[in-house]
C-alpha positions as CSV (number, residue, x, y, z in Angstrom):
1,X,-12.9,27.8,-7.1
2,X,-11.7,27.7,-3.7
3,X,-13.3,23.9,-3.2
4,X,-11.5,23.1,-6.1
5,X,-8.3,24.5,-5.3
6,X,-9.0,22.7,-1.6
7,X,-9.2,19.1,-3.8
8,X,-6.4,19.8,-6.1
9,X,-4.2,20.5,-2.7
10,X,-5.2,16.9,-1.6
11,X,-4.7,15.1,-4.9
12,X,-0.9,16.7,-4.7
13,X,-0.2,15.3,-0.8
14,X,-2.0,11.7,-1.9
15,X,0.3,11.8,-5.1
16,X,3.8,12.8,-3.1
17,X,2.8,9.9,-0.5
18,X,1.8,7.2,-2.5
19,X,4.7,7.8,-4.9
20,X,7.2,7.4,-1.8
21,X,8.4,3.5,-2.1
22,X,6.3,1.6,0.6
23,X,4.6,-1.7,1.8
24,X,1.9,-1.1,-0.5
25,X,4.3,-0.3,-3.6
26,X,6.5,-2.9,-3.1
27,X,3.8,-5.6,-2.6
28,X,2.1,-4.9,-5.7
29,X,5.4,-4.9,-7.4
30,X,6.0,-8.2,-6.1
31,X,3.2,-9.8,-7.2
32,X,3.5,-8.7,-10.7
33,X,7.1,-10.3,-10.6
34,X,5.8,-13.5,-9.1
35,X,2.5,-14.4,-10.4
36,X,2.2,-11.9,-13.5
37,X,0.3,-9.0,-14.8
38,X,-3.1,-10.2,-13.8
39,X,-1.6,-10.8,-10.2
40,X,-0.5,-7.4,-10.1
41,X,-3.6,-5.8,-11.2
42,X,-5.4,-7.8,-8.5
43,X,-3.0,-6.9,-5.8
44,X,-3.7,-3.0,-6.9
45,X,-7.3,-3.7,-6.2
46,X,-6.7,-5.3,-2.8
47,X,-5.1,-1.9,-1.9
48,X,-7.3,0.5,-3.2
49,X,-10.1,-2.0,-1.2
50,X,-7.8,-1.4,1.9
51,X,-7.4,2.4,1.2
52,X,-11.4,2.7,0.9
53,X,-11.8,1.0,4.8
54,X,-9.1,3.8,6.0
55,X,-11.1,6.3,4.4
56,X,-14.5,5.0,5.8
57,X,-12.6,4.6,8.9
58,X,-11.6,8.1,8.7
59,X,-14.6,9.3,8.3
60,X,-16.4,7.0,11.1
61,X,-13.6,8.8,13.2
62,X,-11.8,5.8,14.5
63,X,-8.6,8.3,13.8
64,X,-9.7,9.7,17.4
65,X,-10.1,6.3,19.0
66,X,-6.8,5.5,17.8
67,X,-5.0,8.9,19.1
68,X,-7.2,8.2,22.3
69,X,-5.7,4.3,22.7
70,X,-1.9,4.4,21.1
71,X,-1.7,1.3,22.3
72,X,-4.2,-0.1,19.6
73,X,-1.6,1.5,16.7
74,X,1.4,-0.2,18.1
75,X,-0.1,-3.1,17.8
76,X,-0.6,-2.5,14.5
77,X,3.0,-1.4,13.5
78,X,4.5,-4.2,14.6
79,X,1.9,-6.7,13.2
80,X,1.7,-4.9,9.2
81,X,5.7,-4.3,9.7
82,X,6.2,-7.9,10.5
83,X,3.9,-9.4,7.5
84,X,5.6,-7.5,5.2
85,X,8.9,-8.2,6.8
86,X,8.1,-12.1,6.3
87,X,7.1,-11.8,2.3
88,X,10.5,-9.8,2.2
89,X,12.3,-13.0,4.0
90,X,10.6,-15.5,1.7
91,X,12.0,-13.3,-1.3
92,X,15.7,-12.7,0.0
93,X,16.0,-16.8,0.4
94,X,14.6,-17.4,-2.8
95,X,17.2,-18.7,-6.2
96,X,14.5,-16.7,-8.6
97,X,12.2,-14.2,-8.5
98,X,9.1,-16.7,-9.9
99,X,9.9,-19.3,-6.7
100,X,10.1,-16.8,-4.1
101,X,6.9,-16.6,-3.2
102,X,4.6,-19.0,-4.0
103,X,1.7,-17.8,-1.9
104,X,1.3,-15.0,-4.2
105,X,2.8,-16.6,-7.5
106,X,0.6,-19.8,-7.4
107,X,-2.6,-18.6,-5.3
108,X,-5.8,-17.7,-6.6
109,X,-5.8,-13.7,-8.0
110,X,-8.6,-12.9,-4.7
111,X,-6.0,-14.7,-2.4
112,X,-3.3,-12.3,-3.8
113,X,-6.4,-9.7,-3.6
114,X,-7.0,-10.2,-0.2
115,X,-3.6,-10.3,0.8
116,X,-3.1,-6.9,-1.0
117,X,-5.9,-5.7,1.4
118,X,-4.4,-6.9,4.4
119,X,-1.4,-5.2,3.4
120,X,-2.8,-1.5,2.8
121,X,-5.3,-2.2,6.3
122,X,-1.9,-2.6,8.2
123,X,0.3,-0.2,6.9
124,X,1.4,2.4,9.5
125,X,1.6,5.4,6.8
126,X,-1.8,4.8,6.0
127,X,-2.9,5.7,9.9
128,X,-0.4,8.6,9.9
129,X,-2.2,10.1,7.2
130,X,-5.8,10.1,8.2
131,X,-4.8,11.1,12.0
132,X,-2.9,13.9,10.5
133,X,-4.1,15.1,6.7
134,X,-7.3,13.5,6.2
135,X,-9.4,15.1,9.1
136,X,-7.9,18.7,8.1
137,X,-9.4,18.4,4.4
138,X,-13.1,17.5,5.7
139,X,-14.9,21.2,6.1
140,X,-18.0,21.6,7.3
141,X,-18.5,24.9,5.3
142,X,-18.1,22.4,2.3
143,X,-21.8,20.6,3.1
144,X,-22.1,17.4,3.8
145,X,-18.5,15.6,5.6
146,X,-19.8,12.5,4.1
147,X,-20.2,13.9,0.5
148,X,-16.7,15.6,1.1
149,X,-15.6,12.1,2.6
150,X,-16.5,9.9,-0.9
151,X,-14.8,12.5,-3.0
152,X,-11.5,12.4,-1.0
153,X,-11.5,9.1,-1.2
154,X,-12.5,8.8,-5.2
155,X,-9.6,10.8,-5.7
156,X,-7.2,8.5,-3.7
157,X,-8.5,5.3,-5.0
158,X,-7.5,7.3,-8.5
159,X,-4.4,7.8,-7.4
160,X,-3.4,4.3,-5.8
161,X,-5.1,3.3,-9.3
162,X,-2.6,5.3,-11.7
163,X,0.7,5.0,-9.5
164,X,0.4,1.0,-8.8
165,X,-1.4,0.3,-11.9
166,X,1.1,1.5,-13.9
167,X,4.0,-0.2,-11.6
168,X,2.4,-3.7,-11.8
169,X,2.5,-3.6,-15.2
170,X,5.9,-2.5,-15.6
171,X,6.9,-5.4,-13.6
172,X,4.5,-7.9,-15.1
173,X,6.3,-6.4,-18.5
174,X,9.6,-7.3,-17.1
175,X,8.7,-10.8,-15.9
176,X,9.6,-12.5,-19.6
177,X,13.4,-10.4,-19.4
178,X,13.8,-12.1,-15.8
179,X,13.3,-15.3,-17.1
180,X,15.4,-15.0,-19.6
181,X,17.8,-14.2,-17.5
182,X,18.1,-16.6,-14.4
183,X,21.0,-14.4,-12.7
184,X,19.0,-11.2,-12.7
185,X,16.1,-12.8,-11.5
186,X,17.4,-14.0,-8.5
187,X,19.3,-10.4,-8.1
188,X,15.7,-9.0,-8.7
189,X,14.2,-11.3,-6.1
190,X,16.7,-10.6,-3.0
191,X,16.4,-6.8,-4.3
192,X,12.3,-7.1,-3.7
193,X,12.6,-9.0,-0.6
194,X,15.1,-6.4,0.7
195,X,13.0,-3.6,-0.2
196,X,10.1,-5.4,1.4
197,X,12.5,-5.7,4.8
198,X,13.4,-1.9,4.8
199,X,10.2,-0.4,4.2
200,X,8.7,-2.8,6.9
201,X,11.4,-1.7,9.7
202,X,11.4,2.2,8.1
203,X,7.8,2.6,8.2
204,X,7.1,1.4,11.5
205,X,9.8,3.6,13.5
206,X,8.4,6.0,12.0
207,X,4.9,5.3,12.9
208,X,6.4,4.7,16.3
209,X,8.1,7.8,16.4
210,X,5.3,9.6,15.9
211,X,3.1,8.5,18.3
């Protein structure tokens, strides 16, 4: 009862982070809007790829390296902040929604895959939480850490599954309404690409911040 009550505690902190508007939300959201539902479900697989290599990293304890060398998760603030903060630009220029990005509207789904991986891998909250949440929930009264490890990380590919599953195809729903209506697309487009802009420059002073 008390391992389970240990899990349950984890699945409610991955939940109230993932749910928090992001780089990773607002990508897969974004790719649903530009290239469609099957897009978006590919761009939900790219992060729950990427959110499997922080857990592996996590586990390899590359979380210590990284405390040990800060200067190796600067680096990686400003380059994920500024990726996302270049989709956002693309989007904020753009006269619709379907034209503002054509890397992910008319790419291949494992481009937009890929891209969605590269996204998760250098996204700032993602470090934050396996330097300061992850290591906490791996107990060596629990058996093995690597046993422990795969189930953690079951339960947030579940997670990232259900939220940004459901997101992308909310959006892909809303794609046909957008393009019936030319004005609210390009409002929805310059909306993404803003939120795109903000969570870039949010999420990496705060990342700063912190270490």
């Amino acid at each position: 009862m008390e391992q389970f009550t240990h899990l349950w505690l984890f699945f409610l902190m991955v939940l109230g982070i993932i749910i928090l508007p992001g780089m990773d939300m607002a990508f897969v959201m974004a790719s649903s809007l530009t290239g469609g539902r099957r897009a978006g479900l590919f761009a939900v697989g790219g992060i729950v790829a990427g959110g499997a290599c922080h857990v592996v990293a996590g586990a390899l304890g590359l979380g210590i390296v990284l405390k040990l060398v800060p200067g190796m998760v600067n680096v990686m603030l400003v380059a994920g902040s500024l990726y996302i903060a270049w989709i956002g630009w693309s989007l904020t220029r753009s006269t619709s929604v379907f034209g503002g990005l054509p890397a992910l509207e008319q790419s291949p789904p494992w481009r937009t895959f890929r891209q969605a991986a590269l996204t998760c891998l250098l996204n700032p909250k993602a470090y934050l939480f396996m330097l300061a949440i992850f290591p906490q929930f791996l107990r060596l009264e629990y058996g093995s850490l690597w046993i422990q490890a795969l189930a953690l990380g079951l339960i947030i590919a579940l997670t990232q599954t259900g939220v940004y599953g459901s997101l992308a195809l909310a959006a892909a729903g809303a794609r046909q309404w957008l393009a019936d209506r030319p004005g609210a697309s390009v409002v929805m487009a310059r909306t993404v690409g803003a939120v795109l802009i903000v969570c870039a420059g949010f999420t990496a002073w705060q990342g700063w911040r912190q270490f």
